[in-house]
PyMOL commands that place a pseudoatom at each C-alpha (Angstrom):
pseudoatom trace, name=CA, resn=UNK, resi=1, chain=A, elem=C, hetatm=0, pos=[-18.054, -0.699, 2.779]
pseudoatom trace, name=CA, resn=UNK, resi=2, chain=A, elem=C, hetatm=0, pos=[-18.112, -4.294, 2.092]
pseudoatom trace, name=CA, resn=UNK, resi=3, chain=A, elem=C, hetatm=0, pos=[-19.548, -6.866, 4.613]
pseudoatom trace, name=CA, resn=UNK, resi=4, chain=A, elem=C, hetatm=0, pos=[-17.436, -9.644, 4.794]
pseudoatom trace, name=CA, resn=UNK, resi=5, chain=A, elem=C, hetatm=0, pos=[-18.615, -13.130, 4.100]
pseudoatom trace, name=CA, resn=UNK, resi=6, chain=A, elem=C, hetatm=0, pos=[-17.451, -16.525, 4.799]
pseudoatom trace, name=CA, resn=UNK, resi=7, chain=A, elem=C, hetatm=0, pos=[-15.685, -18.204, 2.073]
pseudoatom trace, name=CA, resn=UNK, resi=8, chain=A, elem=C, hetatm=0, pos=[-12.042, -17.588, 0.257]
pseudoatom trace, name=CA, resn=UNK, resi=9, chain=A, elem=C, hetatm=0, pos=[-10.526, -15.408, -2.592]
pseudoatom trace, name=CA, resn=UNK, resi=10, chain=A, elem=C, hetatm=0, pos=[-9.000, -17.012, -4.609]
pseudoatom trace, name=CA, resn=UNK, resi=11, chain=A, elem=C, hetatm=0, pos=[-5.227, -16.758, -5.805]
pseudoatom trace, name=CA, resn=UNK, resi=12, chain=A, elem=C, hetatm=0, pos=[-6.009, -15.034, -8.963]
pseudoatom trace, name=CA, resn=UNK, resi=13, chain=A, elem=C, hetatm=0, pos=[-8.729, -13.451, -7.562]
pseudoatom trace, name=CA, resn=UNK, resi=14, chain=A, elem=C, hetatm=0, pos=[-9.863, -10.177, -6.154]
pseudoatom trace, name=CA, resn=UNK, resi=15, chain=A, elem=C, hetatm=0, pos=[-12.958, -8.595, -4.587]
pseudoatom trace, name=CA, resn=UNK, resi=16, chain=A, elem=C, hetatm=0, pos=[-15.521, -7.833, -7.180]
pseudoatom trace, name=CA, resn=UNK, resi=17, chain=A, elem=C, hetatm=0, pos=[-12.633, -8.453, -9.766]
pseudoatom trace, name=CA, resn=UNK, resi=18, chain=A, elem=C, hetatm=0, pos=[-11.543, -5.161, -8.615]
pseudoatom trace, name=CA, resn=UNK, resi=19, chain=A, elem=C, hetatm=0, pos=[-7.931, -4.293, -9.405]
pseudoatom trace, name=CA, resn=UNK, resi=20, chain=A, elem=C, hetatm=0, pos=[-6.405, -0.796, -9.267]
pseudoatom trace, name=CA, resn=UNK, resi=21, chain=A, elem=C, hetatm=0, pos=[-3.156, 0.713, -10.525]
pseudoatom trace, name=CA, resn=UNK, resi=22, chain=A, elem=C, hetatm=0, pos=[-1.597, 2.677, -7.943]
pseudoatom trace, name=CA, resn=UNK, resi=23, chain=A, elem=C, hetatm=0, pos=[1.157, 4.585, -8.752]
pseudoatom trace, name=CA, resn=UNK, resi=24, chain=A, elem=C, hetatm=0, pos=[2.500, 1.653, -11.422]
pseudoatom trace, name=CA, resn=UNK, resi=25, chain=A, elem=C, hetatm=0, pos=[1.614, -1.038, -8.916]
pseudoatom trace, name=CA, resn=UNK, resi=26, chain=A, elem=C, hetatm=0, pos=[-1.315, -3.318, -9.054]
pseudoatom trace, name=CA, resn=UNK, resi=27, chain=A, elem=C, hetatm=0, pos=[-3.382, -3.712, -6.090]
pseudoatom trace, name=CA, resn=UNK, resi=28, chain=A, elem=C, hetatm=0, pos=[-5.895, -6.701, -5.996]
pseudoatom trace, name=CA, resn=UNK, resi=29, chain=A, elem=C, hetatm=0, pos=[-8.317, -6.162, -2.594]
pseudoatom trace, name=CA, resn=UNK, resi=30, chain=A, elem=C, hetatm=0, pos=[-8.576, -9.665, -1.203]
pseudoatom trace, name=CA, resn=UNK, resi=31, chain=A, elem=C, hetatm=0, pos=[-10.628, -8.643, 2.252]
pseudoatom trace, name=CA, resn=UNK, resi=32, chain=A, elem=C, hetatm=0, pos=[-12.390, -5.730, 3.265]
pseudoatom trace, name=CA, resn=UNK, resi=33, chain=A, elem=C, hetatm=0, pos=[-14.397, -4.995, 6.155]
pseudoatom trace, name=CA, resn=UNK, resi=34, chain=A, elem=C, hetatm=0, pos=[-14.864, -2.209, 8.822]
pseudoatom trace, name=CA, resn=UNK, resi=35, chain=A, elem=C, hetatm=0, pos=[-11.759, -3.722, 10.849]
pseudoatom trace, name=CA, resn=UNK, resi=36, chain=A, elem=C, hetatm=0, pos=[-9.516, -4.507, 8.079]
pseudoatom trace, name=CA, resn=UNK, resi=37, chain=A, elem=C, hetatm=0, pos=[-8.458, -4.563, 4.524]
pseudoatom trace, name=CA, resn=UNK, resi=38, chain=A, elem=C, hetatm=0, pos=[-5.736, -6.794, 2.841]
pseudoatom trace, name=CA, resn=UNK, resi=39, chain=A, elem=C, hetatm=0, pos=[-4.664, -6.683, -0.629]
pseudoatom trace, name=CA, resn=UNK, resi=40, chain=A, elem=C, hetatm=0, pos=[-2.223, -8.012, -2.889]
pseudoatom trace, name=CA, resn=UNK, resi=41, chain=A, elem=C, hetatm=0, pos=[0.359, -5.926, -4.602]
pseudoatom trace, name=CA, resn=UNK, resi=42, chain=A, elem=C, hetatm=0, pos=[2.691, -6.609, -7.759]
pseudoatom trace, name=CA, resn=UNK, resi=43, chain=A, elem=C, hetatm=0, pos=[5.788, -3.932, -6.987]
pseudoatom trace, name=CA, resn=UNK, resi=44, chain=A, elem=C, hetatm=0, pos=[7.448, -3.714, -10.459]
pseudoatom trace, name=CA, resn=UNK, resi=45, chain=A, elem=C, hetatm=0, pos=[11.069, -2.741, -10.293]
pseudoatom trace, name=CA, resn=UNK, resi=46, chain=A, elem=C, hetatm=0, pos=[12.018, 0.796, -9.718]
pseudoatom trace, name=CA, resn=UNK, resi=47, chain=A, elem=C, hetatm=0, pos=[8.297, 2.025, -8.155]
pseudoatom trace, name=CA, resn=UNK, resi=48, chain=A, elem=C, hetatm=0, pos=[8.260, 3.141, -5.121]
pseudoatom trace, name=CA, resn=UNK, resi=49, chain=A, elem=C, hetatm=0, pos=[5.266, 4.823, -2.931]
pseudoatom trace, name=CA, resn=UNK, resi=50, chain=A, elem=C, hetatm=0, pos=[6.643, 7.895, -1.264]
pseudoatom trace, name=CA, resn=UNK, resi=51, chain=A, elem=C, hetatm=0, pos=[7.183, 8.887, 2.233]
pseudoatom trace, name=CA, resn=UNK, resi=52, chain=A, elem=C, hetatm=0, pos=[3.799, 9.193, 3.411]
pseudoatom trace, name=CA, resn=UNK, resi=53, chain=A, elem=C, hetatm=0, pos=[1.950, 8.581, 7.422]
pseudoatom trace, name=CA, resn=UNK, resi=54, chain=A, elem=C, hetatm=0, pos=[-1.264, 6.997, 8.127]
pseudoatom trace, name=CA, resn=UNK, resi=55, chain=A, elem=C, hetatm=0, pos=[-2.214, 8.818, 11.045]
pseudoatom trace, name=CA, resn=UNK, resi=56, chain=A, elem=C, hetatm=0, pos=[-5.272, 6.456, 11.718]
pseudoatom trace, name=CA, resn=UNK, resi=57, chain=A, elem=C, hetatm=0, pos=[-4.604, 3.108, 10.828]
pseudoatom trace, name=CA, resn=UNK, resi=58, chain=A, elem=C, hetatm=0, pos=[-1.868, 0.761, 11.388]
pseudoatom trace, name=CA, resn=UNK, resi=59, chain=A, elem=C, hetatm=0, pos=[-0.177, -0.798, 8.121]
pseudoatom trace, name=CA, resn=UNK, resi=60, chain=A, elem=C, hetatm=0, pos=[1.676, -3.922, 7.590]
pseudoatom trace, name=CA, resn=UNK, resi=61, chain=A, elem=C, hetatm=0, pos=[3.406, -6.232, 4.748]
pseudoatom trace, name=CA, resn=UNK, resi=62, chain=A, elem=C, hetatm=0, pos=[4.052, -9.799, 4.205]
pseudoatom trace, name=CA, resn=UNK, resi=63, chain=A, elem=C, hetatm=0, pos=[6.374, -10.254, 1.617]
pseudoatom trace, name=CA, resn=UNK, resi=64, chain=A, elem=C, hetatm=0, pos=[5.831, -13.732, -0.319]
pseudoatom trace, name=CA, resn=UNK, resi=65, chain=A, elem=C, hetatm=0, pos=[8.581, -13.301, -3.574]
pseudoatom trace, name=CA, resn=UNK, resi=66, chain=A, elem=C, hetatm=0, pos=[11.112, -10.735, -4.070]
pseudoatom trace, name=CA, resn=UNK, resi=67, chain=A, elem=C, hetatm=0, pos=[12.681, -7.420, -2.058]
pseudoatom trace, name=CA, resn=UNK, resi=68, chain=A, elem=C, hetatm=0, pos=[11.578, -4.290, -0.785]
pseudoatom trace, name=CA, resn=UNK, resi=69, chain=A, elem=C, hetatm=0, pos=[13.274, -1.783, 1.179]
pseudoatom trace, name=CA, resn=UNK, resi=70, chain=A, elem=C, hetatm=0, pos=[11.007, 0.414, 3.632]
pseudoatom trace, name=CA, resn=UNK, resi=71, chain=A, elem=C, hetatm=0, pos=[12.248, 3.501, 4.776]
pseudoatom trace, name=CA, resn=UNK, resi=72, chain=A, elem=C, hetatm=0, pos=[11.642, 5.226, 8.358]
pseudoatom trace, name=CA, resn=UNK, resi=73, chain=A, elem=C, hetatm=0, pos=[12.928, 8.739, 7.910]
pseudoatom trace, name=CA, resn=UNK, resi=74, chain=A, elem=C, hetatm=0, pos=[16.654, 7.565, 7.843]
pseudoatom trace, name=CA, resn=UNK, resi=75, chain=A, elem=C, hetatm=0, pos=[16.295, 4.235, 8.935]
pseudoatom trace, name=CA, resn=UNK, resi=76, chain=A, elem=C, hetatm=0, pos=[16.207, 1.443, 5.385]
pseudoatom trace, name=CA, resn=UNK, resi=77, chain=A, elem=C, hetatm=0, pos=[15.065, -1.834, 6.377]
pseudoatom trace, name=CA, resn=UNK, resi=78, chain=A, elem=C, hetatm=0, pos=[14.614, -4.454, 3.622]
pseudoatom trace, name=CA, resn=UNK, resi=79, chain=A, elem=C, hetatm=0, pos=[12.411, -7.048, 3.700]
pseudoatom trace, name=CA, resn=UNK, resi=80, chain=A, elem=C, hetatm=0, pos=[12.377, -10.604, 1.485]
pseudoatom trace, name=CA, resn=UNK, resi=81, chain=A, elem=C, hetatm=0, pos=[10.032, -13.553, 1.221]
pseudoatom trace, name=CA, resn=UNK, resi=82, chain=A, elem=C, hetatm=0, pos=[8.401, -14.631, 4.553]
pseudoatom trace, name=CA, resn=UNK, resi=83, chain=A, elem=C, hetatm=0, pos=[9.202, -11.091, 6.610]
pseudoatom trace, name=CA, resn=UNK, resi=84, chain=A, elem=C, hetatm=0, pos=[6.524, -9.293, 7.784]
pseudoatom trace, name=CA, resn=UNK, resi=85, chain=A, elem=C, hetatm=0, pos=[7.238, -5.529, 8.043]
pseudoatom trace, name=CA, resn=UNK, resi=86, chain=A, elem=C, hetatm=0, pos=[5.655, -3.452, 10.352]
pseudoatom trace, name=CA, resn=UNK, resi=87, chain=A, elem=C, hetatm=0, pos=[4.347, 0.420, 9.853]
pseudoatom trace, name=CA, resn=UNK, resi=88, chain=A, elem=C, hetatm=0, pos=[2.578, 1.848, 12.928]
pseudoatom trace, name=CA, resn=UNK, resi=89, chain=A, elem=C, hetatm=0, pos=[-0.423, 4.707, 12.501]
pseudoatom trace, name=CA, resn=UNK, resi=90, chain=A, elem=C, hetatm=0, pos=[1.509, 8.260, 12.894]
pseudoatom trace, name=CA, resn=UNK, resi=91, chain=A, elem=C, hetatm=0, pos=[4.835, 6.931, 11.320]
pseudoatom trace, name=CA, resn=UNK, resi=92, chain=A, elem=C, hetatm=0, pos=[6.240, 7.946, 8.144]
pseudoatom trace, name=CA, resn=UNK, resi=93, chain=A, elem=C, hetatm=0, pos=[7.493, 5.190, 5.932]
pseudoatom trace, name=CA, resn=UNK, resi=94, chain=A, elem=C, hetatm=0, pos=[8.331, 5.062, 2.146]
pseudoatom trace, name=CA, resn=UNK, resi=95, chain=A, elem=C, hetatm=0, pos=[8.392, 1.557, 0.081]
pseudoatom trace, name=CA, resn=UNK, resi=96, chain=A, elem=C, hetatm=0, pos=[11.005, 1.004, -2.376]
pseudoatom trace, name=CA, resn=UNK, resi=97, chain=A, elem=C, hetatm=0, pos=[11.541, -1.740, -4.637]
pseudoatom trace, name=CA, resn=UNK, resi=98, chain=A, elem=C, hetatm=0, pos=[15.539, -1.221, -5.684]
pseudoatom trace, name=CA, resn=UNK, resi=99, chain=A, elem=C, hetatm=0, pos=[15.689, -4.705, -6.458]
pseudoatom trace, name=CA, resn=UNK, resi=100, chain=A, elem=C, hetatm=0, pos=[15.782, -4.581, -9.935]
pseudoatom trace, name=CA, resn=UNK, resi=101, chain=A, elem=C, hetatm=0, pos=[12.677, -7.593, -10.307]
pseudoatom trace, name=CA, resn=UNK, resi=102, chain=A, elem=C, hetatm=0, pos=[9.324, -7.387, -9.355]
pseudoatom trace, name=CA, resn=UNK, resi=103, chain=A, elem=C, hetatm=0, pos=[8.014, -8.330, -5.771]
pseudoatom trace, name=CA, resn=UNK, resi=104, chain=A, elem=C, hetatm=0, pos=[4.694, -9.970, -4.914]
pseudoatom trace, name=CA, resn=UNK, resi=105, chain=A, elem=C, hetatm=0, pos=[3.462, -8.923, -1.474]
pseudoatom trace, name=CA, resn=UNK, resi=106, chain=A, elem=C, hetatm=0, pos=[0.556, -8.393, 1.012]
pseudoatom trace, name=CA, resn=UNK, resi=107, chain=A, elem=C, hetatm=0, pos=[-0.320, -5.115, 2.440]
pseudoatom trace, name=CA, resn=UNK, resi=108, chain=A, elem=C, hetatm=0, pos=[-2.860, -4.806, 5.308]
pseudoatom trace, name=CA, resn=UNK, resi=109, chain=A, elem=C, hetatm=0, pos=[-4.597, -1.913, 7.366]
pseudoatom trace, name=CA, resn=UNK, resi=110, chain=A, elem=C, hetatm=0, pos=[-5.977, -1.752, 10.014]
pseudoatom trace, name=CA, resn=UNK, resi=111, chain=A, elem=C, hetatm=0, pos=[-8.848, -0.523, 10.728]
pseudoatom trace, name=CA, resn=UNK, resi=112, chain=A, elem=C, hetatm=0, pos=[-10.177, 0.087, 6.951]
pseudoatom trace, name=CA, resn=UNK, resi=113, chain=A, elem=C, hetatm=0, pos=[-11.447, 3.681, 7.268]
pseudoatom trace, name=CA, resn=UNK, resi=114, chain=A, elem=C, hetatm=0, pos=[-11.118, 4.900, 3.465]
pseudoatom trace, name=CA, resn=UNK, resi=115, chain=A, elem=C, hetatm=0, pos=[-8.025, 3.078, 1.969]
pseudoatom trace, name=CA, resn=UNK, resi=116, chain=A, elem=C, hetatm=0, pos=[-11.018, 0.711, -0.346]
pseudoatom trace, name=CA, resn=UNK, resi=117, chain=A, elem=C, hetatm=0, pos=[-12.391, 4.319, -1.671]
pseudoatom trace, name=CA, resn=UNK, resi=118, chain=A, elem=C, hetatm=0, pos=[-8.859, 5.784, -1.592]
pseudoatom trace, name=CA, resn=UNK, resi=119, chain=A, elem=C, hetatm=0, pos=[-7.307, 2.971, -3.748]
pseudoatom trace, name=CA, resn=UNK, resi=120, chain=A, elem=C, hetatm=0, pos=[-10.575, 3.766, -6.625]
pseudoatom trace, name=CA, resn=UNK, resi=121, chain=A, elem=C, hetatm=0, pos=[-9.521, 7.379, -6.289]
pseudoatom trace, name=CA, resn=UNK, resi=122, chain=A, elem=C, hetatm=0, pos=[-5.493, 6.872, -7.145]
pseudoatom trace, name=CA, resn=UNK, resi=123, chain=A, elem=C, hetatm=0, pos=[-6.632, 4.170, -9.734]
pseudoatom trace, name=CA, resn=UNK, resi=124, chain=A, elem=C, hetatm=0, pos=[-4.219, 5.504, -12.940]
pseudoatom trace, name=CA, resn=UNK, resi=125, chain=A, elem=C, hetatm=0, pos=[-3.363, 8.875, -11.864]
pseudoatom trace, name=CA, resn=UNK, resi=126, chain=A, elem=C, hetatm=0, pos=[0.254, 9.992, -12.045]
pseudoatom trace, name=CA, resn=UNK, resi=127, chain=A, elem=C, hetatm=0, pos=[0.144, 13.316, -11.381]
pseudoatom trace, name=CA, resn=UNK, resi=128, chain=A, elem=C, hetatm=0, pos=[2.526, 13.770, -8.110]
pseudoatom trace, name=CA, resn=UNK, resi=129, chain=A, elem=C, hetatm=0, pos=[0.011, 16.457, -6.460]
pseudoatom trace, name=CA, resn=UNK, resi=130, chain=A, elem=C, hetatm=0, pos=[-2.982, 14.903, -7.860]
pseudoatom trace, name=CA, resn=UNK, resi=131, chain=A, elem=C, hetatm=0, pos=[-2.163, 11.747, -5.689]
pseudoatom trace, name=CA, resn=UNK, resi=132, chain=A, elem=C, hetatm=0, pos=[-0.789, 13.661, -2.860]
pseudoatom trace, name=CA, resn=UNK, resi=133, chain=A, elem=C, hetatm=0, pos=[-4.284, 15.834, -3.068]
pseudoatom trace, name=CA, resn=UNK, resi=134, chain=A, elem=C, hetatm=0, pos=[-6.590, 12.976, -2.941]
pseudoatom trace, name=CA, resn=UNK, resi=135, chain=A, elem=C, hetatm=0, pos=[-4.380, 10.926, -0.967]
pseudoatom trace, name=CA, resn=UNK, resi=136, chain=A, elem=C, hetatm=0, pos=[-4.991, 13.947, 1.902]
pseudoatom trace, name=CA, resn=UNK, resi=137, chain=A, elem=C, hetatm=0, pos=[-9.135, 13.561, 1.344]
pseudoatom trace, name=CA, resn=UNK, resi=138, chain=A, elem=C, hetatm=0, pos=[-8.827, 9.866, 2.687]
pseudoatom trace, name=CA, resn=UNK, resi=139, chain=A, elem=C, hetatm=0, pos=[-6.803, 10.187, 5.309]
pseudoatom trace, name=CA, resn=UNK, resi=140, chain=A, elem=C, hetatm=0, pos=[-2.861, 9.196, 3.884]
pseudoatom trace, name=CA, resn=UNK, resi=141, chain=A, elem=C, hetatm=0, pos=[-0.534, 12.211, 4.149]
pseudoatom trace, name=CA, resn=UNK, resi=142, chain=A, elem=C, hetatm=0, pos=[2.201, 12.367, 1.559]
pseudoatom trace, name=CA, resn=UNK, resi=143, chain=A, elem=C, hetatm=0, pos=[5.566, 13.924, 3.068]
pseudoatom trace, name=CA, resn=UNK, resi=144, chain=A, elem=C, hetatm=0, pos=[7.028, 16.801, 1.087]
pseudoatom trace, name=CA, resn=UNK, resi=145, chain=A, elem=C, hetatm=0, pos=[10.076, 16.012, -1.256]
pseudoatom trace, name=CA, resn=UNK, resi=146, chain=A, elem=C, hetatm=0, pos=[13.266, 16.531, 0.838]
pseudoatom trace, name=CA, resn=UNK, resi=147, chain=A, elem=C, hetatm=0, pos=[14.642, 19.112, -1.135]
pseudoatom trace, name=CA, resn=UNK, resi=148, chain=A, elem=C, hetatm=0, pos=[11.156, 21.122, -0.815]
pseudoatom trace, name=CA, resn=UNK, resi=149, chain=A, elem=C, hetatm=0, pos=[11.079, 24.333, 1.409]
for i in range(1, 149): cmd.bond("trace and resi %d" % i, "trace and resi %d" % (i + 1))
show_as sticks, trace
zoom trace
């Protein structure tokens, strides 16, 4: 867990120069603390993070340059630069970016719990289980495909 100090994180900067790849996107932490994390995230076109429920934190994104759609079981909202989209703990949601650019965006949770350790974990793997399977050890679910019995 990191303590959080006074002082700012830079633009181009992250945490510990810590940056992960999570499934294609990159995540730069830019505050982490018992309460809270926030990171940055480059969404390249066509990646997606699949339908999945936090069932202990609440999750949130401020979108600062491009388009994502975020999908509540058959709801699709889409969200540009300046909206904030809301994902409570216990809802399912799925983020898209159909756009066809790449979006810039900042995620939040609330409270931290294991999302820090979890994005180190899912840092480069691709393997649809594999994430799914350590995903489950830090407390994100990952919904079964729709066409799965």
């Amino acid at each position: 867990m990191t303590d959080e100090t006074p002082g700012i994180t830079g633009a181009e900067q992250a945490l510990g120069g810590t940056s992960w790849n999570v499934v294609g996107q990159t995540y730069t932490p830019k505050l982490h603390s018992e309460n809270v994390m926030i990171w940055h995230a480059t969404v390249p076109a066509d990646s997606f993070v699949p339908p999945h429920i936090h069932p202990t934190q609440d999750e949130w994104i401020v979108m600062l340059d491009g388009e994502l759609q975020v999908e509540f079981g058959d709801q699709v909202h889409t969200a540009g630069p300046g909206d904030t989209v809301r994902m409570p703990r216990g809802i399912a949601h799925g983020i898209f970016n159909r756009s066809g650019r790449t979006a810039s965006c900042v995620f939040g949770v609330a409270p931290s719990r294991k999302i820090f350790a979890l994005f180190g974990a899912l840092d480069g793997v691709t393997d649809p289980a594999e994430l799914a399977r350590i995903s489950a050890l830090h407390e994100v679910e990952f919904l079964p495909p729709p066409d799965a019995d």
